[in-house]
Every structure is written in C-alpha cells, then in structure tokens.
C-alpha positions in Angstrom: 3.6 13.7 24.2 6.3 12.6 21.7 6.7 13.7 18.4 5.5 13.0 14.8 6.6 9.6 13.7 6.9 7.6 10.6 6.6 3.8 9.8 7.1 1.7 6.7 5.2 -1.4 5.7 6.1 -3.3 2.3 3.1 -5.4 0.2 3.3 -6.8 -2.8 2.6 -5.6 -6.3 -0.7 -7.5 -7.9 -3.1 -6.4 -10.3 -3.1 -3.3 -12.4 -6.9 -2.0 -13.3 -9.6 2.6 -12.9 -6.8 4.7 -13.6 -5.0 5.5 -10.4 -6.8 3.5 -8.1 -4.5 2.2 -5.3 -5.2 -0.5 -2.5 -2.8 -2.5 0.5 -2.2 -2.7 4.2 -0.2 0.4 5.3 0.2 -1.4 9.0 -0.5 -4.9 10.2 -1.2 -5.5 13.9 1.1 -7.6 16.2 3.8 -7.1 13.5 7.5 -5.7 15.1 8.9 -3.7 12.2 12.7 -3.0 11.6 12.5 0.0 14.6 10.8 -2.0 17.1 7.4 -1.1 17.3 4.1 -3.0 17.3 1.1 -1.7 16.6 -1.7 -3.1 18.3 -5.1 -3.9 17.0 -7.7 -1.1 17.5 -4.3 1.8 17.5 -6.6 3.8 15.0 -9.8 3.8 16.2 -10.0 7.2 17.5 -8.4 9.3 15.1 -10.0 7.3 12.3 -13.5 8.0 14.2 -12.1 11.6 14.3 -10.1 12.4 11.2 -12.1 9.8 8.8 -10.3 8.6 5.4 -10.0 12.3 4.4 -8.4 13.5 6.8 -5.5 11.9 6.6 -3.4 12.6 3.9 -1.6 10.9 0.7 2.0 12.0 0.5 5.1 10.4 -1.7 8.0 9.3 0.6 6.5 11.4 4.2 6.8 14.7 2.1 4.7 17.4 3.2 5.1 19.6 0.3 4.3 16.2 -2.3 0.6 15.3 -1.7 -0.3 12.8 -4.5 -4.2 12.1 -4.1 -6.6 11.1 -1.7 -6.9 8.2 0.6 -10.6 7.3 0.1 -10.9 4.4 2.5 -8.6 3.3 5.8 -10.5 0.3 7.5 -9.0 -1.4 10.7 -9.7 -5.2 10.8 -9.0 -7.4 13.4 -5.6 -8.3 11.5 -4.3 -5.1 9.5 -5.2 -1.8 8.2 -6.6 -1.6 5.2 -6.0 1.1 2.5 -8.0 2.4 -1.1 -6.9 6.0 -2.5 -6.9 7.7 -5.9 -3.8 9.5 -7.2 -4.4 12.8 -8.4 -3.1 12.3 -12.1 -3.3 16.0 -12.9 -0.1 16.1 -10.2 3.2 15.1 -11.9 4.6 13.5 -8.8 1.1 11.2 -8.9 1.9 10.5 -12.3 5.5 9.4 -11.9 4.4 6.9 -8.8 1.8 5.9 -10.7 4.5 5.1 -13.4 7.2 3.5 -10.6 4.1 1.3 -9.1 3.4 -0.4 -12.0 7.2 -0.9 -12.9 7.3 -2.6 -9.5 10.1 -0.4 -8.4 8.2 1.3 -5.6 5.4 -0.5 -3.7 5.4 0.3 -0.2 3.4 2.2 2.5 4.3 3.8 5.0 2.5 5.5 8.1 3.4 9.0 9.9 1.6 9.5 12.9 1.7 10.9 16.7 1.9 8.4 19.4 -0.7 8.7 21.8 -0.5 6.0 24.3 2.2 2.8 24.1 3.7 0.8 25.9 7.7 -0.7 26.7 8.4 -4.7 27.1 11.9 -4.5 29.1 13.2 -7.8 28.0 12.4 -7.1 24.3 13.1 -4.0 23.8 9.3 -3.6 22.0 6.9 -0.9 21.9 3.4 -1.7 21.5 1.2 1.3 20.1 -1.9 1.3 21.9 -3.0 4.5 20.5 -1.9 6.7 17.2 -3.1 9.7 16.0 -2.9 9.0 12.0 -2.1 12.0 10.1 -0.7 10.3 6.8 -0.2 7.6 4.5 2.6 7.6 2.3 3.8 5.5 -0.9 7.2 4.7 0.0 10.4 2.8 -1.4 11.4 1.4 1.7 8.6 0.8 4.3 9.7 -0.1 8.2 7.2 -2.7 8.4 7.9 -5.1 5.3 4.4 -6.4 5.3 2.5 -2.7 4.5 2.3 -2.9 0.5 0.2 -1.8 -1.9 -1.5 -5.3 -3.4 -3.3 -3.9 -6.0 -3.0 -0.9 -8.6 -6.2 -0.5 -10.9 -6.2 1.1 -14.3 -8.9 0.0 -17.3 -6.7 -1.7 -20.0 -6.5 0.0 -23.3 -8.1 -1.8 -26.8 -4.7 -1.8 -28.0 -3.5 -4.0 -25.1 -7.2 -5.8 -24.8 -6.1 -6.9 -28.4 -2.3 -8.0 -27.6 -3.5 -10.0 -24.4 -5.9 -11.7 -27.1 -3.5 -12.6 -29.5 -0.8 -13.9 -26.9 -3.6 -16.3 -25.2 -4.8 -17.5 -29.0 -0.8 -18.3 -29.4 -0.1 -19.6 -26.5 -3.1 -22.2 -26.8 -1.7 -23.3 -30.6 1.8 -23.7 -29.0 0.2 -26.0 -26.7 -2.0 -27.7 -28.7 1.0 -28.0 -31.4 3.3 -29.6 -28.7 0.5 -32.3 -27.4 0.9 -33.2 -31.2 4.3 -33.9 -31.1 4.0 -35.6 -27.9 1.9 -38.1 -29.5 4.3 -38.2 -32.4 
C-alpha cells in the first residue's frame, strides 16, 4: 500500500453569494497533472460510498491541525468531481480564506488521499488512479492539477453594496445614453 498523497487542481474564481459557501472541481478525470497522475473516472466511488461528504475533511493548504469547515457535498460525474462546503466562520483561519478567496489570491483545491489501486503506462511515464481512498479536500494556493478550482464563493450582499451596485448601473446607463447623444451630434 503506498502512502498518503496529495494533489492540486486550480478553478477559477466566479461569483461571490450565503456567507461562506464554497463550490469547484477538486479533481477532473483523464486530466495528467504537473506529477503525472491521472485520475480515472469512478477513482472515488468506494470511499465516497464509504466515507460520504462528511467524512472527508476541509483543511487550508493539506494541514491537519487547520480544518476550516465542512465539505457538504463531493459528487463524481462522468467528467470531474464536484465539490460544495461551508467554512466555519467562527475559525480565524476560515475567515482569512474566506478573505484571500474573494481577493482572488487563493482559489485552488487540492486532494490528499491514499492510493488504492493504479496503474503505470511505460512509454508515458503516467499513472492512472483507478482507485483512491479520499480523506481530504483542501483550499490551496497552488493546486497540482490546474483545472481543480473553486468556481463559485457565495455570500448575501449587504444593503450598503445592494445600494452602490444600484447607483453604478443607474450611471453607467446615463453615460451611455449621454454618449449615443453625442454620437448623433
């Protein structure tokens, strides 16, 4: 049996909406990442069947000691794996990812499991994972597989910004309507 191992998947940044609400891909299937492994669709079947969402955890950067909420969904698709989880703002870490997420400097995920059964291509090099035993799901800086990001980050927009969004749209649509008028000028 080989050890505990880690990957890294990127996606980008999207919407921001419930507060702490995260969703992405942490793995996408037929993918080589930057240390040579594929995973292979149906890799997390069994421990997902086994472990379920909440059993696999939600750490900042693979640390064990810096759990940051709670992965409330993982769903494997015929393409990807699919990822919704809550940070626990009443954790300061949670709160600063939460801050670095929406400042777009960190947005990737990254998976830490034990291989279970895989398999080597000689000419390329590549290992296809047939089988993983998922044990977490980290938010990472820089994920193996560029692909695994988070896509969306939900919080509920305050009045004050509910407000600003207003007025920018109401002057954006005079600016517009002014410079048709000096088109036809």
């Amino acid at each position: 049996m080989i050890g505990r191992e880690t990957k890294r998947a990127e996606a980008p940044l999207s919407l921001a909406r419930p507060a702490g609400v995260v969703e992405g891909y942490a793995s996408l299937f037929g993918v080589a990442d930057t240390g040579g492994d594929i995973v292979m669709p149906g890799a997390f079947a069994r421990s997902l069947a086994m472990r379920g969402a909440g059993g696999v955890k939600m750490l900042w950067q693979h640390r064990a000691s810096e759990p940051i909420g709670v992965w409330t969904s993982i769903m494997e698709d015929p393409r990807d794996l699919k990822v919704s989880g809550r940070l626990d703002l009443a954790v300061a870490r949670a709160r600063e990812a939460l801050s670095l997420l929406r400042g777009g400097a960190v947005d990737g995920l990254s998976i830490g499991f034990r291989t279970k059964r895989a398999s080597m291509e000689k000419a390329s090099g590549l290992r296809r994972l047939h089988e993983v035993d998922l044990w977490e799901i980290s938010i990472v800086t820089f994920p193996m597989l560029t692909q695994a990001r988070i896509d969306a980050i939900k919080r509920r927009p305050s009045p004050a910004a509910i407000g600003y969004a207003q007025a920018r749209t109401r002057a954006q649509n005079a600016a517009r309507a002014l410079e048709r008028q000096l088109q036809r000028l």
